[in-house]
SEDODREN-438335 format. One line per field, with one value per atom (N, C-alpha, C): atom name; residue in three letters; residue number from 1; x, y, z. Coordinates in pm, whole numbers, plus 50000, padded with zeros to 5 digits. Layout:
! SEDODREN-438335
atom CA, ...
rest ALA, ...
nr NUM, ...
X X, ...
Y Y, ...
Z Z, ...
//
This chain:
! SEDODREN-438335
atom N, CA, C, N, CA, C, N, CA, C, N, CA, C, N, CA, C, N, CA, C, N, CA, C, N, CA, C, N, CA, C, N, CA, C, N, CA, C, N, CA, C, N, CA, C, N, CA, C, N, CA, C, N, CA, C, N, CA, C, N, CA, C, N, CA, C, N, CA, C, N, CA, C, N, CA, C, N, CA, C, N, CA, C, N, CA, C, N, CA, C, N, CA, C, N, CA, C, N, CA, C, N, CA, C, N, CA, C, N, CA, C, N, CA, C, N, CA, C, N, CA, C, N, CA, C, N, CA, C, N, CA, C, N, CA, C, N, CA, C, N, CA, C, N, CA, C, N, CA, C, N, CA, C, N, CA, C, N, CA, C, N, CA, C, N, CA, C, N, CA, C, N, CA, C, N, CA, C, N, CA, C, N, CA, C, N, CA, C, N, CA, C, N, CA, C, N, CA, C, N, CA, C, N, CA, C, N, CA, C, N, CA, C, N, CA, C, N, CA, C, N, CA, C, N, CA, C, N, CA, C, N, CA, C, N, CA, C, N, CA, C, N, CA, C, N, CA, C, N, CA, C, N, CA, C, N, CA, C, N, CA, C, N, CA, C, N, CA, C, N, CA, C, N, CA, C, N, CA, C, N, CA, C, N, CA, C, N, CA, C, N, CA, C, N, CA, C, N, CA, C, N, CA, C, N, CA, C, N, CA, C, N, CA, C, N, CA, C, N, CA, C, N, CA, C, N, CA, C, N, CA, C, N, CA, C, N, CA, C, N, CA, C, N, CA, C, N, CA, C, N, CA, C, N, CA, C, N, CA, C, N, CA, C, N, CA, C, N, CA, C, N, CA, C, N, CA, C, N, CA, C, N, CA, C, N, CA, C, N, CA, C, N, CA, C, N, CA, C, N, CA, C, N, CA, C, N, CA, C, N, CA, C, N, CA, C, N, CA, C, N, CA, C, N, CA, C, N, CA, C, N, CA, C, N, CA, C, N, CA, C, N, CA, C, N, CA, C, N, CA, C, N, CA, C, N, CA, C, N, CA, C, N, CA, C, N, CA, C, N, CA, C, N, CA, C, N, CA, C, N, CA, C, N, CA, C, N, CA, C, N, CA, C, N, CA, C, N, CA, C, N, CA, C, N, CA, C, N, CA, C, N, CA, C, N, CA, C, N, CA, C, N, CA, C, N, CA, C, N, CA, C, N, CA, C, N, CA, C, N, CA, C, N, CA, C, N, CA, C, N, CA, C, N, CA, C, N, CA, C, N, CA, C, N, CA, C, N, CA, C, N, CA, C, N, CA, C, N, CA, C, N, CA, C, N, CA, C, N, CA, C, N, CA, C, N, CA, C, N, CA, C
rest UNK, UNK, UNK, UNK, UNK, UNK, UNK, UNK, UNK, UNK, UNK, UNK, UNK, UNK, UNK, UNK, UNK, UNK, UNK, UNK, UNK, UNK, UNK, UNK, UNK, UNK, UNK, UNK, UNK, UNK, UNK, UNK, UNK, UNK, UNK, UNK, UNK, UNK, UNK, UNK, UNK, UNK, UNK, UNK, UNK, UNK, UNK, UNK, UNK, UNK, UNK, UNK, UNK, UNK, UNK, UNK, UNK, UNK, UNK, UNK, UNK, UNK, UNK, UNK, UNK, UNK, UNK, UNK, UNK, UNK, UNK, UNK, UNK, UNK, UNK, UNK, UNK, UNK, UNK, UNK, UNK, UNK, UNK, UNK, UNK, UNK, UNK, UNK, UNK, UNK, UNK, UNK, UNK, UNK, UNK, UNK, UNK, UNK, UNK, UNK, UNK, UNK, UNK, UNK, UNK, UNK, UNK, UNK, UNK, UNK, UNK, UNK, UNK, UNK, UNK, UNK, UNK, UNK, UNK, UNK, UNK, UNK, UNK, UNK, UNK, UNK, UNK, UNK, UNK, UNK, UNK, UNK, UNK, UNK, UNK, UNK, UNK, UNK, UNK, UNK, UNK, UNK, UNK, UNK, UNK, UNK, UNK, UNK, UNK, UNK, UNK, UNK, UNK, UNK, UNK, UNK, UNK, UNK, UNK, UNK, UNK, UNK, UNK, UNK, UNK, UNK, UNK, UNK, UNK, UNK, UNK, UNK, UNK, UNK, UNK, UNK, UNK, UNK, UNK, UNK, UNK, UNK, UNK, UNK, UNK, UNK, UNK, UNK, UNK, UNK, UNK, UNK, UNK, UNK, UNK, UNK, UNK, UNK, UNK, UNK, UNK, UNK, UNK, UNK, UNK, UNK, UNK, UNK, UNK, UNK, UNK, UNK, UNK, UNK, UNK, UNK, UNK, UNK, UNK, UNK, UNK, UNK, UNK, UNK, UNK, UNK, UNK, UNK, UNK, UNK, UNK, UNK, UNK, UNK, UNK, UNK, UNK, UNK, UNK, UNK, UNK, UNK, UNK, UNK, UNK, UNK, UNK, UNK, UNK, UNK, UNK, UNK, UNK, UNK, UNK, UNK, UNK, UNK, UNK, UNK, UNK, UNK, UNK, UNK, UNK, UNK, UNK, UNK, UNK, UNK, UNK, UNK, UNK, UNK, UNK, UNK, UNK, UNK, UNK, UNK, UNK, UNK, UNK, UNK, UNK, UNK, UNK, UNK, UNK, UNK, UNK, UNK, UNK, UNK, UNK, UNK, UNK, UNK, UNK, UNK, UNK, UNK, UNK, UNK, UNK, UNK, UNK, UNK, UNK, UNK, UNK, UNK, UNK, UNK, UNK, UNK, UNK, UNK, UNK, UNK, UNK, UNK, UNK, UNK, UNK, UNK, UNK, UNK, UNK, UNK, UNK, UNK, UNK, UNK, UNK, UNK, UNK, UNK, UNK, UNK, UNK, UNK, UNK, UNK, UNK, UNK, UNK, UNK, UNK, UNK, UNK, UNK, UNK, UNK, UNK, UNK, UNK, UNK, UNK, UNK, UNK, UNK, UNK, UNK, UNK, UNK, UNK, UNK, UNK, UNK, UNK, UNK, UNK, UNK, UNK, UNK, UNK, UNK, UNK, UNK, UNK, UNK, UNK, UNK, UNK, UNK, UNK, UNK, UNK, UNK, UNK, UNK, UNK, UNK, UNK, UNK, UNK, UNK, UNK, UNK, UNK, UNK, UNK, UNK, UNK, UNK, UNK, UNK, UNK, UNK, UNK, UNK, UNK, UNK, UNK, UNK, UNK, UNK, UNK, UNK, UNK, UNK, UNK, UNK, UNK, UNK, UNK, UNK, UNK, UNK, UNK, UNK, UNK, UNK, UNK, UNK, UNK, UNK, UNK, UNK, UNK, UNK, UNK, UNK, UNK, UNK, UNK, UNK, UNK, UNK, UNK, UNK, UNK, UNK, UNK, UNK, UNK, UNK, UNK, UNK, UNK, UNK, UNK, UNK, UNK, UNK, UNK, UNK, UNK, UNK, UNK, UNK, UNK, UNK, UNK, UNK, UNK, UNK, UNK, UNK, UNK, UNK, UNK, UNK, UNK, UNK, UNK, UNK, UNK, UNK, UNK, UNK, UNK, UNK, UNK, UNK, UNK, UNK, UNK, UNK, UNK, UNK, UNK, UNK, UNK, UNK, UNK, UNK, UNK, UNK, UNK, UNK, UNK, UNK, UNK, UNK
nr 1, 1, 1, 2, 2, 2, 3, 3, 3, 4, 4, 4, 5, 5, 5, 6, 6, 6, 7, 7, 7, 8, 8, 8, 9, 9, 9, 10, 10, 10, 11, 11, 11, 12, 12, 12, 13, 13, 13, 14, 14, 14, 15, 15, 15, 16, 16, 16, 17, 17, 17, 18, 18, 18, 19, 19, 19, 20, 20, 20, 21, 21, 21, 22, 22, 22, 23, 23, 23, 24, 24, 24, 25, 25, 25, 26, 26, 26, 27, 27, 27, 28, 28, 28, 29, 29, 29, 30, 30, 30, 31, 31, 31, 32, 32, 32, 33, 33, 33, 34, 34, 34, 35, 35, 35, 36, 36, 36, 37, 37, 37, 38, 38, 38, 39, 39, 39, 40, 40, 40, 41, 41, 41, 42, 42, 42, 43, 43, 43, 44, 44, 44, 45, 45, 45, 46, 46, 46, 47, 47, 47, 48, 48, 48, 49, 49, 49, 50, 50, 50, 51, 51, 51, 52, 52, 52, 53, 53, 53, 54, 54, 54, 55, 55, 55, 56, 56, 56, 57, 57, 57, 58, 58, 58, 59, 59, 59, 60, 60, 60, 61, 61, 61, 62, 62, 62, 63, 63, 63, 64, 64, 64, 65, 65, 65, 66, 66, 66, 67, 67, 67, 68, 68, 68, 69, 69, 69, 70, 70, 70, 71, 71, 71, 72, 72, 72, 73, 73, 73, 74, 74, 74, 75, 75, 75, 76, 76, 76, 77, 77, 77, 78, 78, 78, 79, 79, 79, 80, 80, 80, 81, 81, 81, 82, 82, 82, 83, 83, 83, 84, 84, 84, 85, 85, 85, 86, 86, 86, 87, 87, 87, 88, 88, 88, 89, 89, 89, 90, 90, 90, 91, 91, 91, 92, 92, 92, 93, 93, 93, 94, 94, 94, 95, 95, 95, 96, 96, 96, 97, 97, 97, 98, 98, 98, 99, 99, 99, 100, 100, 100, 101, 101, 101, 102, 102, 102, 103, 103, 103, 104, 104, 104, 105, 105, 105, 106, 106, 106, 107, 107, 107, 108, 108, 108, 109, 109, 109, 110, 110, 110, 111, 111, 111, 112, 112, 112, 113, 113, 113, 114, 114, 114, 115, 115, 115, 116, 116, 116, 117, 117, 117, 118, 118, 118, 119, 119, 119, 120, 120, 120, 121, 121, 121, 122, 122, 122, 123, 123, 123, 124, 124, 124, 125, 125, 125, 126, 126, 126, 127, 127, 127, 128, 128, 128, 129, 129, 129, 130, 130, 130, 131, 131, 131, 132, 132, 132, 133, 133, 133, 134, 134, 134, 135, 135, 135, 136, 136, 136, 137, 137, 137, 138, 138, 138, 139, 139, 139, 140, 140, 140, 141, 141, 141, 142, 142, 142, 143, 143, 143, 144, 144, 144, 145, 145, 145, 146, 146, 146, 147, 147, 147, 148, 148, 148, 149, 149, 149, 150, 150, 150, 151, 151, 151, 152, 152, 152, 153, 153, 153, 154, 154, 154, 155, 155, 155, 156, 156, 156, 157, 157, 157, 158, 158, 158, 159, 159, 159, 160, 160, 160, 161, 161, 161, 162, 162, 162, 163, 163, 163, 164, 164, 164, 165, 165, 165, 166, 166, 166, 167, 167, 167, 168, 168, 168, 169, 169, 169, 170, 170, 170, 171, 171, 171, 172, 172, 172
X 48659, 48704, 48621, 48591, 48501, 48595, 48616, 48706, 48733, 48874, 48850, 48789, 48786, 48778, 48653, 48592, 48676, 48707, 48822, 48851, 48761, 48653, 48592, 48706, 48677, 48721, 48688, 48759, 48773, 48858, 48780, 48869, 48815, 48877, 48860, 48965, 48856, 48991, 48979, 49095, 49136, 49154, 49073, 49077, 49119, 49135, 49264, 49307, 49290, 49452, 49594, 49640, 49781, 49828, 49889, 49913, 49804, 49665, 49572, 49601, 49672, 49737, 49695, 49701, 49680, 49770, 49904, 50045, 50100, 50032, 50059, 49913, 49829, 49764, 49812, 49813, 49826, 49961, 50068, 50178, 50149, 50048, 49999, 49908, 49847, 49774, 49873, 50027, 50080, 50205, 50192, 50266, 50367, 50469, 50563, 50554, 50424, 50396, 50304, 50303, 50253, 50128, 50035, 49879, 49804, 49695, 49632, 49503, 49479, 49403, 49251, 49219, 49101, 49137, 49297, 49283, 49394, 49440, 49514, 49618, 49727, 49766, 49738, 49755, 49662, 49789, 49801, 49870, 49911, 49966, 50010, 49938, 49945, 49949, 50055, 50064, 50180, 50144, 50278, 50305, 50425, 50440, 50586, 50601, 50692, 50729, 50730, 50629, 50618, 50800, 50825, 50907, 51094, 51048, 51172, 51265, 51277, 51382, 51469, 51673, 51760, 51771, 51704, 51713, 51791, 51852, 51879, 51986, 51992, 52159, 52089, 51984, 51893, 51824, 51818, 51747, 51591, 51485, 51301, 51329, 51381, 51420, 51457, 51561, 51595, 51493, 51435, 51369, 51257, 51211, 51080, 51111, 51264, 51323, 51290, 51339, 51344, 51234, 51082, 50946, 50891, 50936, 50854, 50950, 51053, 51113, 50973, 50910, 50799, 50657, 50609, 50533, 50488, 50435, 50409, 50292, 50235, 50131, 50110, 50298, 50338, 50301, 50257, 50222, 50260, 50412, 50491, 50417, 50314, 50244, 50237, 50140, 50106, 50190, 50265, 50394, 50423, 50464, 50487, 50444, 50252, 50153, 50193, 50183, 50262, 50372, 50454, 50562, 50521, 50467, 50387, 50327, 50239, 50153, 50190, 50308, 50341, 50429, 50489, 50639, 50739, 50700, 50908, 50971, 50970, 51096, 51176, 51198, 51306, 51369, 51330, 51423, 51495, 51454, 51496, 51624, 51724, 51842, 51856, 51808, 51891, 51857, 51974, 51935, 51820, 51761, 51645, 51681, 51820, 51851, 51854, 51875, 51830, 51730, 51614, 51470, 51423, 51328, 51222, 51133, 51082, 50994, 50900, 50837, 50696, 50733, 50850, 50907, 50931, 51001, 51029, 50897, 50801, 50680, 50626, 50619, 50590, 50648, 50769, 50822, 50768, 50754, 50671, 50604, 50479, 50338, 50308, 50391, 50404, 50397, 50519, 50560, 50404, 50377, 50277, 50138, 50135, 49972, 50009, 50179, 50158, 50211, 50200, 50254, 50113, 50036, 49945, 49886, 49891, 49929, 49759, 49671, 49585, 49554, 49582, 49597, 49704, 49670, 49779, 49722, 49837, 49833, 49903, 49766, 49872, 49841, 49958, 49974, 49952, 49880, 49887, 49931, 49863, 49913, 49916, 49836, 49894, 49910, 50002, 50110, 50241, 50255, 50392, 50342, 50239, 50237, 50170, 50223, 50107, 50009, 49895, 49770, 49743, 49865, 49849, 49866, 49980, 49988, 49876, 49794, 49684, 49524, 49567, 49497, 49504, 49593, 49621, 49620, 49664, 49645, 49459, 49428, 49293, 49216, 49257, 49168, 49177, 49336, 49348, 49271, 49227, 49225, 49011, 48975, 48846, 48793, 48920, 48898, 48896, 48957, 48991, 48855, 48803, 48661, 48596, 48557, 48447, 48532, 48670, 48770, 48675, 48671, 48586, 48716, 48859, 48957, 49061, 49062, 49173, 49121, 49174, 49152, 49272, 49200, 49311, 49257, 49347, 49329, 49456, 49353, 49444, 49407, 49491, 49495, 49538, 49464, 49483, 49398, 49380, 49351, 49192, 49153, 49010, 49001, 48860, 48833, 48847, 48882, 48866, 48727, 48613, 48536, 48462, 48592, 48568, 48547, 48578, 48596, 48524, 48478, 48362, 48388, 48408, 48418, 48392, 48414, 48339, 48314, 48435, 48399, 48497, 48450, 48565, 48541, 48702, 48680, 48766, 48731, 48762, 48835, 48947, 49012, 49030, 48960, 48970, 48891
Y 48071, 48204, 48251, 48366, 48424, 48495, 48526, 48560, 48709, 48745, 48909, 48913, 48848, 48833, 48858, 48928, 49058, 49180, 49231, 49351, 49443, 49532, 49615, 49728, 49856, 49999, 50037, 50154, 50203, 50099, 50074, 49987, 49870, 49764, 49629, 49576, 49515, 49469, 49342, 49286, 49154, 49116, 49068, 49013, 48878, 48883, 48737, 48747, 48604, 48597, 48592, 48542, 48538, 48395, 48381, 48291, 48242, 48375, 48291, 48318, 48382, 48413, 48537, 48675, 48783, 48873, 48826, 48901, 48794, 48706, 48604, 48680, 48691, 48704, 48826, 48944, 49058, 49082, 48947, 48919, 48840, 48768, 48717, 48853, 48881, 49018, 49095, 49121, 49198, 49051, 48996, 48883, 48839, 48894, 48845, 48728, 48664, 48479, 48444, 48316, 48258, 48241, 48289, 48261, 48141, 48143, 47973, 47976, 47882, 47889, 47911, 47987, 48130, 48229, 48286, 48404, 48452, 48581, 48629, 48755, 48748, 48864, 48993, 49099, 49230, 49302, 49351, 49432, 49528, 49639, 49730, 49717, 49631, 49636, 49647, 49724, 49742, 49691, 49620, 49598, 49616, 49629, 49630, 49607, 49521, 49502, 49626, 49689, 49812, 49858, 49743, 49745, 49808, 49777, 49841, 49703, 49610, 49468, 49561, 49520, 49544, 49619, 49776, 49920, 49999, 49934, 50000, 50124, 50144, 50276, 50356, 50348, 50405, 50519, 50666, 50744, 50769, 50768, 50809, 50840, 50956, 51033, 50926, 50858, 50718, 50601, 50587, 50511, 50543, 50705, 50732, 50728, 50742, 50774, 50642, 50526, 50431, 50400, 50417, 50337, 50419, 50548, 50619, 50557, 50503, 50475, 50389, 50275, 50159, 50191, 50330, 50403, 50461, 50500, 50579, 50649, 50626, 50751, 50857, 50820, 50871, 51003, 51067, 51141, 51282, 51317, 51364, 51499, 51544, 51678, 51577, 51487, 51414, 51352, 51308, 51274, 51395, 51507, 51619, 51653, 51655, 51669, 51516, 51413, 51303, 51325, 51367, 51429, 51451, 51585, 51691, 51612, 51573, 51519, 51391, 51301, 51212, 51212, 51394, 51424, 51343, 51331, 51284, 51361, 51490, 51621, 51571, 51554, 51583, 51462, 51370, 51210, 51212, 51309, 51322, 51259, 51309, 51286, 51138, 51092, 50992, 50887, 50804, 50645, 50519, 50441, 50382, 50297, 50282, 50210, 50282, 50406, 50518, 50528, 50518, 50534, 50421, 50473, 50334, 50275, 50164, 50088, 50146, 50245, 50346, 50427, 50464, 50545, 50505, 50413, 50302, 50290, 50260, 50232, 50350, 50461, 50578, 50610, 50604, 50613, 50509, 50395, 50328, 50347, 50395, 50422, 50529, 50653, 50775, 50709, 50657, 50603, 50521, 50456, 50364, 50476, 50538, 50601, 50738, 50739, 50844, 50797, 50670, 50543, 50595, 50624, 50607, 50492, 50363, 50238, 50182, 50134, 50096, 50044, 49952, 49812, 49844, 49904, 49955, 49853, 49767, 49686, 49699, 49743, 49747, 49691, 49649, 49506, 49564, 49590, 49616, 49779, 49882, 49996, 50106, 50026, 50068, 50055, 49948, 49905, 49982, 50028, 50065, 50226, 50257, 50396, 50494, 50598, 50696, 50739, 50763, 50803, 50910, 51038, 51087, 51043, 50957, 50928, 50799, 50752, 50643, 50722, 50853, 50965, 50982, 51017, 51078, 50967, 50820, 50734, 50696, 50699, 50671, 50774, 50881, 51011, 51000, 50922, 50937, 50825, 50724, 50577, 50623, 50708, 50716, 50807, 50935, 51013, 50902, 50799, 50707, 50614, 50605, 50519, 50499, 50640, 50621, 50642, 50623, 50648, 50527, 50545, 50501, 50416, 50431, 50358, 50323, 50299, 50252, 50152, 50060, 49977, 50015, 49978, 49983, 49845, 49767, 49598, 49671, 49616, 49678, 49508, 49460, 49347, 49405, 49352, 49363, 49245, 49230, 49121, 49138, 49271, 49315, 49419, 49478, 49582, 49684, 49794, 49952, 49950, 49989, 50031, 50172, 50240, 50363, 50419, 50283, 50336, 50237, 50334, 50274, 50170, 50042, 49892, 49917, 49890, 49816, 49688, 49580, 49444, 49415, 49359, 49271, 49097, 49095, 48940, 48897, 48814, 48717, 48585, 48549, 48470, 48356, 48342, 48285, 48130
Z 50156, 50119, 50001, 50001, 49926, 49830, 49692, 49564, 49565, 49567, 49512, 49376, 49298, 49158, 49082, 49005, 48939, 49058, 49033, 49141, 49111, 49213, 49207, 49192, 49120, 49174, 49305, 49362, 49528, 49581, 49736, 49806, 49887, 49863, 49871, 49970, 50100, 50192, 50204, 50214, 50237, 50358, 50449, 50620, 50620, 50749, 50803, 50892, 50968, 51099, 51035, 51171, 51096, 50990, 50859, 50797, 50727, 50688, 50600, 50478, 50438, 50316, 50272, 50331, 50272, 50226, 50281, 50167, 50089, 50041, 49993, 49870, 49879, 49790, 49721, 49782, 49732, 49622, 49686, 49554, 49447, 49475, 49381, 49248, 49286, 49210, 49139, 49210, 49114, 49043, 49028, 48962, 49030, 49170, 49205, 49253, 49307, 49285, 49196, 49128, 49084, 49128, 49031, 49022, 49097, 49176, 49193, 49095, 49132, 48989, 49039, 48941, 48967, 48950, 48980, 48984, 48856, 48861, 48812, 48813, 48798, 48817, 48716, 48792, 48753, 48658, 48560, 48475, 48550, 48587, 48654, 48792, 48855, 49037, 49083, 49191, 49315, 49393, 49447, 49626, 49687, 49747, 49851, 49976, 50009, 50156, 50252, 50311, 50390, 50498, 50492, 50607, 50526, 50362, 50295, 50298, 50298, 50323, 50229, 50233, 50157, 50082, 50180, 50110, 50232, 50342, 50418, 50402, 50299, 50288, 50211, 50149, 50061, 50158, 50107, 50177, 50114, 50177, 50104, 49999, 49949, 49853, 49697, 49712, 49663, 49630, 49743, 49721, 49622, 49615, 49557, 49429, 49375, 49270, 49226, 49261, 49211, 49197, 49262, 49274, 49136, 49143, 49017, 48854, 48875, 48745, 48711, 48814, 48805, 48768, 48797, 48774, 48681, 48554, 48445, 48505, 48595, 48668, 48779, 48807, 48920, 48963, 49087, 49104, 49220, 49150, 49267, 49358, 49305, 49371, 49515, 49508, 49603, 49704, 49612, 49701, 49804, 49766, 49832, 49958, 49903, 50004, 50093, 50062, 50195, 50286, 50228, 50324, 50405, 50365, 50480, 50598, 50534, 50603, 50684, 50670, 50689, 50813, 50792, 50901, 50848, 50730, 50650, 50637, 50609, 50582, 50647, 50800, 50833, 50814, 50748, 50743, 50584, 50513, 50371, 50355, 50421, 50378, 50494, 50525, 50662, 50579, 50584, 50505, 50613, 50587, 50579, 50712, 50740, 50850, 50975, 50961, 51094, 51149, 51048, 51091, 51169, 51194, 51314, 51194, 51208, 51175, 51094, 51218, 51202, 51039, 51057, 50984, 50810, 50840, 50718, 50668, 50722, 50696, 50572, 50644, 50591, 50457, 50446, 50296, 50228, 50270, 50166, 50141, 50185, 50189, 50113, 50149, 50049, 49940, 49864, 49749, 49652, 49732, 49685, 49683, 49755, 49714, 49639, 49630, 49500, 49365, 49342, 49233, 49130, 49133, 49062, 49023, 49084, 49017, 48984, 48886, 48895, 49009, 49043, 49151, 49231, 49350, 49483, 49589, 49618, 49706, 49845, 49973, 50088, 50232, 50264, 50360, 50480, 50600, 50669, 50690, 50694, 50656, 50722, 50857, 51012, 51121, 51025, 51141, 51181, 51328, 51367, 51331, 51247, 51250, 51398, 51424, 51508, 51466, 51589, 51523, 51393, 51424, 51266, 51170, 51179, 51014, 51007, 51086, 51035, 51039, 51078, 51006, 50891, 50830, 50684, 50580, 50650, 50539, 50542, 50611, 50628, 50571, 50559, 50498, 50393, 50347, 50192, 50136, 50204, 50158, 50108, 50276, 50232, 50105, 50047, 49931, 49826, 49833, 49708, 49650, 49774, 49779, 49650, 49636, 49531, 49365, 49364, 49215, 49143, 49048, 48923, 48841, 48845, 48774, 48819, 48974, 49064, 49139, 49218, 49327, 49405, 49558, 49635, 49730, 49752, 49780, 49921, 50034, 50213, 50283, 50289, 50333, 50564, 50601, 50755, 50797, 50973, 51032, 51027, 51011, 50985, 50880, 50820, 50813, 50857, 50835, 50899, 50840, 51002, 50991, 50961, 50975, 50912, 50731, 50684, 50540, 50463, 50372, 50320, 50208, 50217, 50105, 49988, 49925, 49776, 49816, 49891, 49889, 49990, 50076, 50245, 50163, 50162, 50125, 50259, 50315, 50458, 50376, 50466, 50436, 50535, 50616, 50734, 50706
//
């Protein structure tokens, strides 16, 4: 395995089958596991379980409330523009256990790419989605590319060849 370490700015993907450890790393980066040794966890990195675990009565709305308390760079314009773009309006009010998968997904995802977070960590990020919304995250992911003071670390089974690296670290 080749090191994320030092994290470039833009975006840096983390490739793998299944069980080589790439949501295992990406918790590692924001501290919720313990470090191996080489690496370290990153001062203000995000991650989150895409799928929402033991938020089910919780509506998007809630949830964003709570992700931005975590946030000091939060960025609700954007958030906004995700909605939109995402087709969440109409789930605003429905709690997290109504929605589909695809769906659940989406409020997370909003949340996290409008976190502002130095270090935005995301696990698979389209998965369960439709082709628009792996439009819009992909459009957003390629505007982010060239940010000069963010990373975005996208852990999947490959690269998206559509978007332009800083660094593919393979875990295989």
């Amino acid at each position: 395995m080749n090191s994320p370490f030092p994290l470039p700015t833009g975006l840096l993907a983390v490739t793998g089958g299944e069980r080589t450890g790439k949501t295992s790393l990406l918790r590692r980066l924001c501290g919720e596991l313990p470090a191996l040794p080489g690496e370290t966890a990153v001062a203000g990195a995000l991650w989150l379980d895409l799928s929402l675990p033991g938020q089910d009565p919780q509506t998007p709305p809630q949830v964003w409330v709570a992700l931005q308390a975590r946030c000091p760079q939060w960025n609700a314009a954007l958030l906004e523009q995700l909605v939109d773009a995402l087709a969440l309006t109409a789930h605003a009010e429905k709690q997290l256990f109504m929605l589909s998968a695809g769906s659940r997904r989406k409020v997370a995802l909003a949340g996290l790419l409008a976190s502002g977070a130095p270090v935005t960590c995301l696990d698979q990020p389209y998965a369960a989605l439709d082709r628009g919304s792996i439009a819009v995250v992909r459009d957003f992911l390629a505007d982010m590319a060239d940010h000069t003071s963010r990373t975005w670390v996208v852990a999947d089974y490959e690269a998206d060849p559509q978007l332009p690296w800083a660094r593919v670290v393979s875990l295989d």
